[in-house]
N, C-alpha and C positions, 0 to 999 in steps of 0.2 A: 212316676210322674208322666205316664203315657198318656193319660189326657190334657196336659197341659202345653200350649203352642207357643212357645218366645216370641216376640215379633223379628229377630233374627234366630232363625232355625239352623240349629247348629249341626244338625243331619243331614243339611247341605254343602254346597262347595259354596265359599264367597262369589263366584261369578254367577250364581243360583242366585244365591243373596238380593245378589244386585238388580238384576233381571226383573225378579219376581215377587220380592218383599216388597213391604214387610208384609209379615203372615199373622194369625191372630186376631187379639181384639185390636191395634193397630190397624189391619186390611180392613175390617169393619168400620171403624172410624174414619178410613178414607170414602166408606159408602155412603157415609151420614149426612153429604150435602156439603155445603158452603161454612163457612167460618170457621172460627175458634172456641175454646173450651168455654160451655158459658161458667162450670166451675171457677174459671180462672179472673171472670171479670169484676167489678161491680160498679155500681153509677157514680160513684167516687173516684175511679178510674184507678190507678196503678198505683200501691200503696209502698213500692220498696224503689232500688234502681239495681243496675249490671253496668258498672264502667259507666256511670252517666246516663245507662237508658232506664225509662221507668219500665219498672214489670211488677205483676201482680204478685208475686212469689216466685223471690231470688234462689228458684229450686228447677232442675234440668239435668239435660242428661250429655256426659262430655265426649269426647272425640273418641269413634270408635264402634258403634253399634248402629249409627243415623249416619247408613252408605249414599244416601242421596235425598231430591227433594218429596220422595215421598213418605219416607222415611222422617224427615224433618215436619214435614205437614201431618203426618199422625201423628207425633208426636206431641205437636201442640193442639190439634184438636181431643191428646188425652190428658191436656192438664198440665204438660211441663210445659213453661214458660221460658225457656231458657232451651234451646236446640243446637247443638253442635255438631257442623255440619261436617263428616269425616273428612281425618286429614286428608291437604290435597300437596301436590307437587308440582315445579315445571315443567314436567314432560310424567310420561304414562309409568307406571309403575309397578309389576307383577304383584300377586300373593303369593304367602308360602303355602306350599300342596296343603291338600287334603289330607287329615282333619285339621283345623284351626283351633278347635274350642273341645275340652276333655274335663270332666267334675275332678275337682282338686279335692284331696281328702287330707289336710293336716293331721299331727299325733295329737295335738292340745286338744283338752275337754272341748273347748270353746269355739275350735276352729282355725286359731289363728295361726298367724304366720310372725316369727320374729323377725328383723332385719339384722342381716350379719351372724343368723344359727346354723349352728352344725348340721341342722335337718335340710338347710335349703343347698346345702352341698353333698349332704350323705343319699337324697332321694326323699320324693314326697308322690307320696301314692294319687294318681291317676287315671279316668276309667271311663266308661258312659254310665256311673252309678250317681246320677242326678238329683242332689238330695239340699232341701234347704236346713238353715240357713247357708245358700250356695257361694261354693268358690268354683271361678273356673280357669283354663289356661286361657290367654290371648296369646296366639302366634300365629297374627298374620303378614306382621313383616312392612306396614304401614304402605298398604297396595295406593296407586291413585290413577283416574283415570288422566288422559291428558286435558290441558285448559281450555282444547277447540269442544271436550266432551263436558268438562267439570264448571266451564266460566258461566255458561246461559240457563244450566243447572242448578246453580248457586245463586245466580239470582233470581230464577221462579222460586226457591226456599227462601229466600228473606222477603218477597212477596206474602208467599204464603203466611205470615206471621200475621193473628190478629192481636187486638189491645193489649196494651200489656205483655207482648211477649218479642222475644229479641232470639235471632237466627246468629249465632255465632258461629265465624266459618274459624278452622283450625288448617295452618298450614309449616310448613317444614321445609328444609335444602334438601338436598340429594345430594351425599359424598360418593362421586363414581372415581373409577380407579384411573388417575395419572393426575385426577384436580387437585391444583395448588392450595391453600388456605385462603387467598385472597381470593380463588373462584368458589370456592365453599360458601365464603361469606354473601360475594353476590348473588351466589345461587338464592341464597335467602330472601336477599330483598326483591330479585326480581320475582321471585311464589309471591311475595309479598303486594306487592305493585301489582299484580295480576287479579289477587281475590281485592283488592280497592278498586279493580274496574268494577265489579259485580255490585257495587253499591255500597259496601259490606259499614256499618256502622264504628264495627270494632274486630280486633280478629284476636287469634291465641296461636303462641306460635310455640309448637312441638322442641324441647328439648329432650326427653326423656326414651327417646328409643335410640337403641345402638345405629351409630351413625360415625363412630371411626373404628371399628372394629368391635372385634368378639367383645359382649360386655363394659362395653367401656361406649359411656354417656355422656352425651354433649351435655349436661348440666353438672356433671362433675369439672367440667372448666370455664369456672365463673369469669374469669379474663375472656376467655371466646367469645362467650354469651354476649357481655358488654358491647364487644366491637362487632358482633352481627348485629345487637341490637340497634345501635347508633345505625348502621348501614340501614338496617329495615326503618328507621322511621325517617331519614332522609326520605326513603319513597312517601311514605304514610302518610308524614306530615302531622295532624293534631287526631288522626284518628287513633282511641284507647287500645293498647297491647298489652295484652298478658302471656306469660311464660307459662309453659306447663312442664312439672319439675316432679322427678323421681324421688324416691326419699332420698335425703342426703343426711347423714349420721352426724358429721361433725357441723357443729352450731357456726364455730369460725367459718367453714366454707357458706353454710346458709349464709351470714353477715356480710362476705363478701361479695355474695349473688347478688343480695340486695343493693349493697352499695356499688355494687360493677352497670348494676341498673336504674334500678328507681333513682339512687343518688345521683346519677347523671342525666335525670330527666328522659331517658328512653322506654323506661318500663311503668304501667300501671295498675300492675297487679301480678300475681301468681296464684297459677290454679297447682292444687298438690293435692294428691300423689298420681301417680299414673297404676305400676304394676312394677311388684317384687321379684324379683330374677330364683328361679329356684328349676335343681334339676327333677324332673319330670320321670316316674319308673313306673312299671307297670306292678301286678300282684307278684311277677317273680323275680324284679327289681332291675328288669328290662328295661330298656331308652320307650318310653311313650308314645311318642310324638316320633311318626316313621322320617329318616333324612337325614343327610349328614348337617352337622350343624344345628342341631333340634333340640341336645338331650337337654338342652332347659331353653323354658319360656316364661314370659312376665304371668303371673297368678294376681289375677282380681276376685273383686267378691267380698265376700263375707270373712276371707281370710287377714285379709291388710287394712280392717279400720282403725286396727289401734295404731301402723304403724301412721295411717292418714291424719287419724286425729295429733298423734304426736306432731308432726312435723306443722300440722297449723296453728297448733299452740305454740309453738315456738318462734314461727311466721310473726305470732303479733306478739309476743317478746322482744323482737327484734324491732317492729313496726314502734315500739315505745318507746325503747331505749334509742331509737334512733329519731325517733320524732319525723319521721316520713310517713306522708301519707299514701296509701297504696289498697288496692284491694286482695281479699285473701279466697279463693275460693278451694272448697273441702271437697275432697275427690277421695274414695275408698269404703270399698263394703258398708254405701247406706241400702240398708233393705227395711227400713222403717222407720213412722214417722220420728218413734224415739232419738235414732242416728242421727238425723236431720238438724233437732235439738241440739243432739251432743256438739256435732260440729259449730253450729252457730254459736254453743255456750263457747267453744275453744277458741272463737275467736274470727270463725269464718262469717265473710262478709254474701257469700252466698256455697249452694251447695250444689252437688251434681252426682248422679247414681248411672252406674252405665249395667252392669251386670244385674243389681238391685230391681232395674228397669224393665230388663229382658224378662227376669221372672217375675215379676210381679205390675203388670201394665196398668192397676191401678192405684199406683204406687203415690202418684201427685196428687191424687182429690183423697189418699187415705190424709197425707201430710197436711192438704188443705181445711181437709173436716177436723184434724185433732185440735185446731188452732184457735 
C-alpha cells in the first residue's frame, strides 16, 4: 500500500501529526477553497439530527485521528458530517513514543477480534504490513494540548462546520498521582466548563481509556461515571453529553451505566466502542510496541466491528426495556457503506469510522451514494 497517504500518517511521530497534517486527499480538500461538502447538502437542508443538531448524514469520524481544526475542517469539506474534535484535557498532556499505530493481523479468517479471548492475552501479530480490510494499534496515550493552545482552536473547528454538519469536541479528566476521587471528579467538569467556552453545541466525554491504572477503565465503574456525570453537567447545564464506552461484557453492568446516567437525567447518549485491549507481538512473539508499559494496546479497525456492533445491540435492548430515551452511536471497524447499514440496522442512532476513515478518505460520499 505505498501509494496510499492516510490523512494521519502513521510513519510519523504525532507531534508531526500535528504540525503538519492532515496529509492526502484531506490536505487537498483544505486547498479547495471555502465551504463544506457539497455532497453533504441539499436544498431541503439537513435530513437526520446528532444530539439535537440537524445533519445531513448522522455519519463521522470519533475522537482520535481529527488532532486539530484542520483536521476537523477536511474532514467536513470530505463529506463527514459529524467531526470529532480530539480528546482534550485541562492542562497539556504528552504522547506515548514512537510508533503509535502498527497493522494488527488477527488468526480469524475474517479478521476479527473476540472480547475476553485467549488470543488477546497469548499475542496478536503486529507489523508495518498494512493490509485492508485494516486493523490497527492505537497507543497514543490520549496526548492534549493545553486550553490556552486547544480552547481558540476548537472554536475556529466548530466554525468551520458548514450546513448540516456538527463539530463534536471530545474531552476527559486527568488522574495524576496523589488526586483524591473528588479531585478526579472535578478535574472532569472543570475539561468540561472549558470546551462550553468554545461555543461547543454538545460534547462527549471519554471514559474508555485507562485512567486508574494498568487496564482498568473508568467505564467499567458505572457508579463513578454517574457522580462525574451529574458534576459535569452542573457546569453544562442543558448542553447534550454523551459517554464514550469500551465494550462492556456484562449486560447488568451495561444496565446500570445507563441507569447511573441517562436515568438520572445527566447523560444523552453513548458512543460505543472505542478499542479492544490485546497484547501486541512481533513475527517472533516479541513486545511490539518498544517501552515499558506497551506490551498491549487498544486495536481498532476492521478487527472489533462485531464486538461494536454487539454492544449497540444491546445498547437499544436496554434503551426499550427501560423506556429511556437516549441516543446510540456505533463506533468499530466501519470500512464500508455496508457497516454503516449494519450498525444503524442494530440500533445505532448514528455512526462514526475513525480508522475506516484514515484508509479510505472517501469513505462518506461512498455511504452517501449507496443511499
Amino acid at each position: 500500500m505505498s501509494d496510499f497517504e492516510p490523512f494521519y500518517d502513521v510513519s510519523r511521530s504525532y507531534e508531526d501529526n500535528y504540525e503538519q497534517g492532515p496529509f492526502g486527499a484531506f490536505a487537498e480538500a483544505l486547498k479547495d477553497g471555502n465551504g463544506a461538502d457539497a455532497a453533504g447538502t441539499t436544498s431541503e437542508g439537513a435530513s437526520a439530527s446528532f444530539l439535537g443538531q440537524p445533519v445531513n448524514l448522522p455519519f463521522g469520524i470519533p475522537a482520535g485521528p481529527l488532532l486539530n481544526s484542520r483536521f476537523t475542517t477536511a474532514a467536513f469539506r470530505m463529506g463527514f458530517d459529524l467531526a470529532t474534535y480530539k480528546t482534550v484535557r485541562s492542562r497539556a498532556w504528552g504522547c506515548n513514543p514512537f510508533p503509535n499505530v502498527l497493522a494488527v493481523h488477527p488468526k480469524a479468517a475474517d479478521g476479527s477480534l473476540t472480547p475476553g479471548s485467549a488470543e488477546l492475552d497469548e499475542g496478536v501479530l503486529a507489523d508495518t504490513n498494512y493490509e485492508t480490510p485494516i486493523s490497527i494499534s492505537n497507543s497514543f496515550g490520549v496526548p492534549s494540548q493545553s486550553p490556552d493552545a486547544w480552547q481558540p482552536d476548537m472554536r475556529a473547528a466548530i466554525e468551520a462546520a458548514g450546513p448540516g454538519q456538527v463539530l463534536v469536541p471530545s474531552f476527559q479528566g486527568s488522574r495524576v498521582e496523589g488526586m483524591s476521587e473528588e479531585e478526579y471528579i472535578a478535574d472532569h467538569a472543570t475539561t468540561a466548563r472549558l470546551v462550553k467556552e468554545t461555543g461547543a453545541k454538545l460534547m462527549v466525554m471519554n471514559t474508555s481509556c485507562p485512567n486508574e491504572g494498568h487496564n482498568r477503565l473508568l467505564c467499567h465503574n458505572p457508579l463513578l461515571v454517574g457522580r462525574i456525570t451529574e458534576a459535569v453537567k452542573q457546569e453544562i447545564g442543558d448542553i447534550p453529553l454523551m459517554v464514550k464506552l469500551a465494550y462492556i461484557p456484562s449486560d447488568g453492568d451495561l444496565e446500570l451505566m445507563v441507569r447511573s446516567t441517562v436515568g438520572h437525567g445527566t447523560v444523552q447518549g453513548f458512543s460505543t466502542i472505542n478499542t479492544i485491549s490485546a497484547k501486541l507481538v512481533d513475527a517472533n512473539g516479541n513486545q511490539a510496541l518498544p517501552g515499558a508499559g506497551r506490551d498491549r494496546s487498544g486495536v481498532c479497525g476492521n478487527a472489533i466491528r462485531g464486538a461494536g456492533l454487539d454492544m449497540v445491540a444491546r445498547l437499544a435492548v436496554i434503551r426499550e426495556k427501560l423506556g429511556l430515551d437516549f441516543a446510540i452511536n456505533g463506533v468499530g471497524g466501519v470500512v464500508s457503506p455496508a457497516d454503516y447499514q449494519a450498525y444503524r440496522d442494530a440500533g445505532a442512532d448514528s455512526v462514526m469510522s475513525a480508522t475506516g476513515a484514515m484508509w479510505d478518505a472517501e469513505l462518506a460520499h461512498k455511504i452517501k451514494a449507496s443511499r
